[in-house]
Structure formats: C-alpha cells, structure tokens
N, C-alpha and C positions, 0 to 999 in steps of 0.2 A: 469585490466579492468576498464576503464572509463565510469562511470553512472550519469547523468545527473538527478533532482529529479528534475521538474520542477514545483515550488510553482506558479500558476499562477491567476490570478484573474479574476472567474468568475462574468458574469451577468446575467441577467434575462433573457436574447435570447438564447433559445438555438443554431442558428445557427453561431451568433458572437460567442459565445463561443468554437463549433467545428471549426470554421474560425484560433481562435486565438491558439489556444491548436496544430493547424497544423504547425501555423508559430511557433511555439516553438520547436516545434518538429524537427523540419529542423534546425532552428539555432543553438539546440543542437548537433545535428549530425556532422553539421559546426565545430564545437568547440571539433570535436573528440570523442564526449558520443559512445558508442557501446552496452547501454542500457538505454532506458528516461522512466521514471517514471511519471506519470500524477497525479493528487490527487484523493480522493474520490470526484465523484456525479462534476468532472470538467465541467459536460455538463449543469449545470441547476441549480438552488438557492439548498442550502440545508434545506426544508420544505416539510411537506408532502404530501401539494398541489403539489407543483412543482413536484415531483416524479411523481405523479396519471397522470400531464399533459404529461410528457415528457417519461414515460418508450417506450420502444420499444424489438421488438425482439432482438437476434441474426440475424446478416443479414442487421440491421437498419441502419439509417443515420451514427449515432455515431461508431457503428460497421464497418460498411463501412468506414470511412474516421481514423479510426486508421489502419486499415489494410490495406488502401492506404499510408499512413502517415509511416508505418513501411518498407513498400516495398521500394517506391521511395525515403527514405531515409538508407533505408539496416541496418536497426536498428534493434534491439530486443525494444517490447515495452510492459512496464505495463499500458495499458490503463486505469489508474484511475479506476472508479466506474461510470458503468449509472444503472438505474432501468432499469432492465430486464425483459419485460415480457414472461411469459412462461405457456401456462397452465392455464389460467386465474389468476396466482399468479406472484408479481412482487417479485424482488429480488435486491440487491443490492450487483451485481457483479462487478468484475472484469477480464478483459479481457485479454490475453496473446498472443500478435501476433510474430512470427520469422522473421527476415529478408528479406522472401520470401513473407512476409501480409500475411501468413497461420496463421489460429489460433492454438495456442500451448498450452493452457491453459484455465479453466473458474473457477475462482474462487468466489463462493456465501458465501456472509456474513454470515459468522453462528452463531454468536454473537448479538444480537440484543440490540439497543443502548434504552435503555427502564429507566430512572434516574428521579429524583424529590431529588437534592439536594437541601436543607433547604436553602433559603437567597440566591441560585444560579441557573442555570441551570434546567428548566424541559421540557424534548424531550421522545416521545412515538414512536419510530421507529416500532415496533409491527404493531401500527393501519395501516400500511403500506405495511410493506417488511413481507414476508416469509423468513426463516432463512436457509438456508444451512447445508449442512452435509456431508459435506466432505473436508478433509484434501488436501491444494493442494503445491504441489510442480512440479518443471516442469526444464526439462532437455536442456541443452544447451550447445555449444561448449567450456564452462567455466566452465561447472561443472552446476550441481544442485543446485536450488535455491526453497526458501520457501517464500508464498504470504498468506496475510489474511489481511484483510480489520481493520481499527482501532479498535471498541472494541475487537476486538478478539484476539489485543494484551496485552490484560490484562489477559489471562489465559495464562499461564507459560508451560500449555503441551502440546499447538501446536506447539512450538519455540523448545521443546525439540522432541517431534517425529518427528518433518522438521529435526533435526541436526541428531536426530540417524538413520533416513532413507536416511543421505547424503547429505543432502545440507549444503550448508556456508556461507549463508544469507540468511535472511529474508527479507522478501520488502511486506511493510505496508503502502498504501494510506491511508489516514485519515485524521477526519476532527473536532479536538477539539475542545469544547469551551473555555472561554475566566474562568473559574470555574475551570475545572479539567485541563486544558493545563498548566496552572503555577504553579498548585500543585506536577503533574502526569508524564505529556507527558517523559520530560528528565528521569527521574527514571525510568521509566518504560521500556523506549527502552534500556537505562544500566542495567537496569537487565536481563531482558529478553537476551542480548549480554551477559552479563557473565555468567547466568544459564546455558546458551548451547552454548557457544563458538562459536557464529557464529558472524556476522556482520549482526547489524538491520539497516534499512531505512525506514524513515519514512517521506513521500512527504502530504503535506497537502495546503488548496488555500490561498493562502494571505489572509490578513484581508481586509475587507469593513467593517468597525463602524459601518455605517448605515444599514448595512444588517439586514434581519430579525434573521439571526443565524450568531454569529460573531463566524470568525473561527479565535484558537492563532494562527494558522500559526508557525513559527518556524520549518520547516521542516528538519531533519536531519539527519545522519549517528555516530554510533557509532561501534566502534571495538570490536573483541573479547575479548582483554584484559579492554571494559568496557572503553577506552579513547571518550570522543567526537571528533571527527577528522573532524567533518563540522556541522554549524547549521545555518541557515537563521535565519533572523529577521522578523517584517509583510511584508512588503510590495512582490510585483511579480520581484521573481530573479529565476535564474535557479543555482542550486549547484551541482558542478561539484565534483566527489568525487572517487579517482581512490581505488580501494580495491583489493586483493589480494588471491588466496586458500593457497598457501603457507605460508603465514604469518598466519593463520587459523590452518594451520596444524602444524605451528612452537608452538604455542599458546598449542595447544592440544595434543603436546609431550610433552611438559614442565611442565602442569599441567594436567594430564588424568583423567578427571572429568570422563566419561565414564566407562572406565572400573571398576571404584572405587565405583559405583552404586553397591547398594545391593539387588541385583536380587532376590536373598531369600528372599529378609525381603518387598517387596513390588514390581509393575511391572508397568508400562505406556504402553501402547498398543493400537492400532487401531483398533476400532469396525467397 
C-alpha cells in the first residue's frame, strides 16, 4: 500500500491553503499514493487566534473540499487537523474520508498540547480546543488503521490499544516545534513502532522560520521492527512510503510481544 504524507506549507489564507493542499492531493494520487496524509491545522497558521478565526463545522469549506479531494481522486485521505466547531466548543480534529468523499472517521485531539519548557517552547492549546475522548481507528480495504493527532502520540497506550484492537499503523498529523521536534519527534515515533509492532506516520507542515510557531517539519514513517524507512527534511515534499500488513505480521510472529503480556499482573483497556 502506497501512502503519500504530504508535508506542505501553510499560510495565512485559509483558502490558498485549502487551494493548495487539493493540488497535492491530486499530484499524490498521480504518483500512485492510495492513502494522503495532510498535516495538523494544514488549513490556517498554528495559533490560537487563527483557530478562534478559522474553526468551522463538519460540513464546512475544509470539510467539503477534502471529501471532494478524496472522491475525485479515489483516494483514502487523512485530512490533517482543522478546528472543529461543534457545540459551541472547538476541537482539533481530524478528519477520515473513503474513496467514495464519505466520511469514515473523526478523530478529536484528546491530548492537549499545554507545555512551558524552560529556555524553549511555550503553547496553551487549552485556552483553545476542547479535548477529545475517544480512541479512533477506522477500517479499510487494507486492513485497520490507528489515527491520533500529535501530542497524543506521546502516550504509549493509544498505540498499544490501536494494535491490540487490529490495526497496523498508526497515522499521526502533527505539528512539532523547533524545542521538542529535535529532542522527541524521531524516538518517539520508534518507540511507539516497537512498543506495538505497528508502522507510525507521522505528516507534519514544512518549516516557515518566520512563522509565529515554527514547525520541525521532518515528517516520517517508521517500521515495526523500529527502522526509519522515510523522513523529510523542512522544507514542502510529499513522502511517498509503500508499507506492508504482512511484513507487520512477519514482525509479530517472530517476536510475539502480545501474547507475552502479563494479563495477570496488570491490563490496558478501553473506558
């Protein structure tokens, strides 16, 4: 299966940027992807004025033009992250269209990006988003596949209930700073692939220096066996990364991390 993570470089407009995020979308299809990945918050700066400006429903501009975007190019697509509003509470979702521009998925940030590292980085994603609660995975002619937005892939037991409920990847828009993305980003997607033997992706926007939030960018794919097998650098590429269930399940017969769990001695489970 060919998947396309497509790092790309937003701006200030939200509608150039739903403009451009379609031509990519196409071009990757072009090029054979039969799943494109968007990044986190691809439609608007990531700040959290620009969220307050730019949220919209289910149904919205953004909404609308991924589910055109997945139809007329007969894609599966991760549409990134827009602020969702719903309820008078916004959210920072992600959106899951089929093939057909049906929606197949919604998955809400449940992690909230809330930090004040010393000498680096300080972002209140709080003051903003309402947090999510719910585990999402979503089924496809490939098999089951695991979604959750960037911090959320720093807790280890969504990655691990996405693999014991069958999926065999994880696909992670996100959107690091220039702080934790050199410390973090790479370990973190490798561990998270060996802790549950799955294949992580992680699609993130190119770097703008000048932006008010510099994103590392470095978008990537790493294996179950924990190899990197594709990584972008800053700038706007689309990485093209063919992955495998069989090689997943070759992985998980030769080491049977699962079954070797001590169900006795402690459990992980879905509330």
């Amino acid at each position: 299966m060919r998947v396309a993570l497509i790092q790309m470089q937003n701006v200030a407009d939200k509608e150039t940027n739903l403009v451009h995020a379609a031509e990519l979308i196409r071009e990757a299809a072009e090029n054979g992807a039969e799943l494109c990945v968007l990044p986190e918050m691809f439609c608007c700066e990531y700040r959290n004025r620009a969220f307050l400006e730019h949220q919209e429903p289910a149904g919205g501009p953004a909404w609308q033009m991924l589910s055109r975007a997945a139809r007329e190019n007969r894609v599966w697509l991760i549409g990134g992250t827009i602020p969702e509003s719903d309820g008078g509470r916004i959210y920072n979702t992600s959106f899951v269209f089929d093939r057909e521009g049906k929606q197949a998925a919604r998955c809400r940030k449940s992690h909230l990006f809330d930090i004040d590292v010393e000498g680096g980085q300080k972002f209140k994603e709080s003051d903003t988003f309402t947090a999510g609660d719910e585990i999402c995975t979503f089924d496809t002619e490939y098999g089951r596949f695991g979604l959750c937005v960037c911090f959320d892939m720093r807790f280890p037991e969504l990655a691990r209930i996405m693999s014991i409920d069958g999926a065999w990847a994880v696909f992670c828009p996100a959107s690091f700073n220039m702080t934790t993305g050199p410390a973090h980003w790479e370990v973190m997607f490798r561990s998270r692939a060996v802790e549950s033997q799955v294949y992580t992706l992680g699609c993130a926007p190119a770097r703008d220096e000048q932006g008010s939030y510099v994103s590392y960018a470095n978008s990537i794919a790493v294996s179950p066996w924990g190899d990197v097998i594709a990584r972008a650098g800053a700038g706007e590429t689309t990485l093209y990364v063919d992955i495998d269930e069989a090689y997943v399940q070759s992985i998980r017969r030769q080491l049977p991390l699962m079954p070797a769990r001590r169900t006795d001695m402690y459990e992980l489970r879905r509330v």
